[in-house]
C-alpha positions, 0 to 999 in steps of 0.5 A: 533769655540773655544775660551777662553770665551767659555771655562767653569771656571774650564777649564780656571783655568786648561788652567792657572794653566798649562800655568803658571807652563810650563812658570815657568819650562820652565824658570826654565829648561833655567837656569838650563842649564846655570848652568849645562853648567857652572858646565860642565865646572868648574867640568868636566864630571868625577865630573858631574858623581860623583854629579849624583852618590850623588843624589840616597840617597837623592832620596830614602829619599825625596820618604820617607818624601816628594815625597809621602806626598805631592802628598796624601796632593794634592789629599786629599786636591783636594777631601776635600778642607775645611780640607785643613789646617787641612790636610796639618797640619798633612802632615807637621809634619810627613813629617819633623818628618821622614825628621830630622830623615833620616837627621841625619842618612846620616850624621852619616853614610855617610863613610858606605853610600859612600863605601858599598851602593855607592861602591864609597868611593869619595862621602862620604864628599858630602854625610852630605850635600846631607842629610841637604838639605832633611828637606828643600826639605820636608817642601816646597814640603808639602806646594807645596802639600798644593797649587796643591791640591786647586789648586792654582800653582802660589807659587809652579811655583814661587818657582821653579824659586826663587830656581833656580836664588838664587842658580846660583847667590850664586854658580856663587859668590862662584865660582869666590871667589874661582877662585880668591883665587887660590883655584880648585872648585870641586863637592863640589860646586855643592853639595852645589848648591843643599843645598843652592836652597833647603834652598831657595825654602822651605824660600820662600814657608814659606813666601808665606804661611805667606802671601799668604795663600792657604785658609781663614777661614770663619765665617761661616765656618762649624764645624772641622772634628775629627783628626782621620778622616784626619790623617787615610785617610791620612795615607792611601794614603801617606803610599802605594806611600811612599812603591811604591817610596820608590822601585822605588827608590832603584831600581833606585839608584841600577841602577845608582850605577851599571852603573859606575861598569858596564862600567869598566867591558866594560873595561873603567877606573874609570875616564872614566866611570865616565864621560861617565855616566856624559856626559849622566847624566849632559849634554844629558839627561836634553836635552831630558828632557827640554821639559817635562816642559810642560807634567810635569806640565799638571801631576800635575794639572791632578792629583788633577783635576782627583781626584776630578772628580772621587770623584763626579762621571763625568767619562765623565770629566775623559775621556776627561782629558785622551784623552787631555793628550794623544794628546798633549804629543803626539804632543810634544814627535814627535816634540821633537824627530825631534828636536833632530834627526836634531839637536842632534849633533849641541847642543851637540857640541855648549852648551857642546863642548862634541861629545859624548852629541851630539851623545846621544842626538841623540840616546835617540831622540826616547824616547821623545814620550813614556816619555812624555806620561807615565808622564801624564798617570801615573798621571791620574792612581795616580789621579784614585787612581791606586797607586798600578797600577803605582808602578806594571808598574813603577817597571816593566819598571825599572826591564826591564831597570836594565837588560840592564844594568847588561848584555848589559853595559858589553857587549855593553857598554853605548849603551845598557843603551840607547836601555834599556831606550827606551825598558823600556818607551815603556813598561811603555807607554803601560802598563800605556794606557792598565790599563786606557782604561780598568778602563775609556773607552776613544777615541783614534784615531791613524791618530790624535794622531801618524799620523797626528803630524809625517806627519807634522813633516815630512813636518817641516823636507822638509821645513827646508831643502829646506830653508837650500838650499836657503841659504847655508852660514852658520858660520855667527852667533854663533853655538848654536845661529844658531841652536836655531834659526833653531829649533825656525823654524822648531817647527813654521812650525810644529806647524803652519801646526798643528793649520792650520789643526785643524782651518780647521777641525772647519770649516768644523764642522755643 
């Protein structure tokens, strides 16, 4: 049988790195729904919808400064650990360089950014802000970049948590200041939400490279590599992901700017679609989102440990971080999709008291599976150094999604934004397992990975009712306490039948 003191050093470190990072988004995923739960209340549905339509233009410019240069700063720091400082020193300076730049152009131009690029002329005073918040979101993401690729994670897991506390105590304090001055509390708070957890997020990062810095120089430290030689490797891995994010994210942003559009063309009024787009954005998908916590983490410690298996040739290593990845994002989207089928309805009624989040919730259940495995396959493709690869699919798969969305909205309304984010993730889903098994041959058994995990959920499902039968009183407690407490037994019962099933096949080994 397995256990932890057989596990080689290197697998103990992913096995933390990845426990750790999970614990902290999922800490982090806890209080963010308190937050949206408060912002659900305070700003309504409508400026939910609104603070979404804000995020695609600092989406666009963090995929310039930041996203992409912190993922070449981990993958070339992973491969090239003793020019660790020395690339991280390069990443930095074109990182903040781009990101003041790009700053300064969103508060120039955020009347033109808001009517002819938004089409919605009410985001343009939340625009300035949006844009202050980019150089903070670039310098901390660098040095996040700095911490994965030597594969260190407790700065960057702590960081998210110090972001997400320090932003709701600020907020909350706003908010009551403003409640007891008889003043209304518009998107505004929300947009400055943002900018104070991003200021929070890069002060705390700065300190921790101050005081807990990723690497010590040695003494005996070898003779520094040429600068050309850091900053031309660098260069090459940041610039294709910065041009493939960059796409992704027009497209993404046209897609967001296009729904609210789309819906009035269904017939909806401004407000109204408005808050329909909140309701999906704000309150039904960090529902479906929540669990990712765990395939999020696994990504970005996959890519910097694929990375640097690639660079000492061990395929073997690669195949089994494919098949690991595969099987447990697996085992967590069938389980979550369970989870929201049953009870979709109930969390949509008891955090948000919208019906409507219930029914979404329900809906993009099916999607669970294919988005948490597209996650950690596309990060093995990066870790491969298949950017190209990833950009094709990821741009394919949103081409797919923007088409429901200019000829399905119109005609089906919301629904068929729903039935384009399934289409879309199933696409990527098997264009991202296509393109790994022709470059790394891996083991792929469908009664373990698919079989197995909905067999049990579909045991979870029997026990739960007949549990249910036994004891039909319910409204005692709270509506979400209650169902929290029933998913808790449903997610044991399905867990517990998978550890039993595995600890059986152990010993049944020679």
């Amino acid at each position: 049988m397995y256990t932890l003191s057989s596990l080689s050093p290197r697998k103990k470190a992913f096995l933390f790195s990845t426990l750790l990072l999970t614990a902290s988004g999922f800490i982090c995923r806890v209080l963010g729904f308190f937050y949206r739960i408060f912002l659900s209340r305070t700003i309504g549905a409508e400026g939910l919808g609104i603070y979404h339509m804000v995020h695609p233009v600092f989406g666009i410019c963090f995929s310039l400064c930041a996203g992409s240069i912190q993922t070449a700063l981990s993958q070339l720091i992973a491969s090239r650990t003793a020019d660790g400082k020395r690339i991280f020193h390069r990443g930095i300076v074109l990182s903040m360089g781009m990101s003041l730049i790009l700053s300064a152009l969103i508060c120039r131009y955020s009347d033109f950014l808001a009517r002819y690029v938004l089409m919605a002329p009410e985001c343009a005073p939340y625009l300035p802000v949006m844009g202050i918040s980019v150089p903070f979101a670039a310098f901390h993401a660098c040095i996040n970049g700095y911490y994965y690729g030597v594969q260190k994670s407790r700065v960057p897991a702590f960081s998210q948590i110090a972001e997400q506390v320090i932003r709701m105590t600020l907020v909350f304090f706003l908010a009551s200041s403003m409640i007891a001055a008889g003043k209304e509390i518009t998107v505004e708070l929300a947009v400055t939400g943002h900018l104070i957890g991003e200021i929070a997020s890069a002060l705390f990062t700065f300190l921790c490279l101050i005081f807990i810095p990723p690497q010590r120089t040695s003494p005996s430290a070898p003779a520094q590599t040429p600068a050309a030689s850091i900053s031309l490797p660098l260069l090459t891995l940041a610039f294709p992901l910065m041009g493939n994010r960059l796409v992704l994210n027009i497209l993404a942003s046209a897609e967001a700017v296009w729904i609210p559009n789309c819906l009035q063309r269904f017939g909806l009024s401004s407000v109204e679609a408005f808050s329909v787009y909140g309701v999906l954005t704000g309150m039904a998908l960090p529902f479906i989102l929540f669990p990712s916590a765990i395939t999020n983490s696994m990504a970005v410690l996959l890519l910097p440990n694929v990375a640097q298996a690639q660079s000492e040739g061990k395929q073997e290593r690669i195949s089994s971080c494919i098949a690991m990845s595969l099987r447990y994002s697996l085992y967590m989207g069938i389980l979550c999709t369970g989870i929201f089928i049953l009870f979709g309805s109930a969390l949509g009624n008891s955090v948000f008291h919208d019906p409507t989040a219930g029914r979404f919730i329900r809906i993009l259940a099916w999607l669970c599976p294919f988005l948490y495995l597209s996650t950690t396959t596309g990060s093995i493709l990066n870790g491969l150094g298949r950017t190209r690869t990833t950009f094709l699919h990821n741009t394919a798969a949103l081409i797919l999604r923007i088409c429901f969305v200019l000829f399905g909205i119109p005609r089906f309304g919301i629904l068929a934004y729903l039935w384009g984010m399934l289409a879309s993730e199933l696409f990527l889903s098997l264009l991202h397992l296509y393109a790994l098994f022709r470059q790394i041959p891996f083991f792929w058994n469908a009664w373990e990975m698919i079989g197995k995990p909905s067999f049990f959920l579909l045991l979870s499902a029997g026990i739960h009712y007949f549990v249910s039968a036994l004891h039909p009183e319910t409204g005692q407690l709270p509506l979400f306490l209650e169902t929290a407490l029933q998913i808790f037994f449903f997610s044991f019962s399905y867990g517990g039948l998978l550890l039993v099933f595995h600890l059986g096949r152990l010993r049944d080994r020679p």
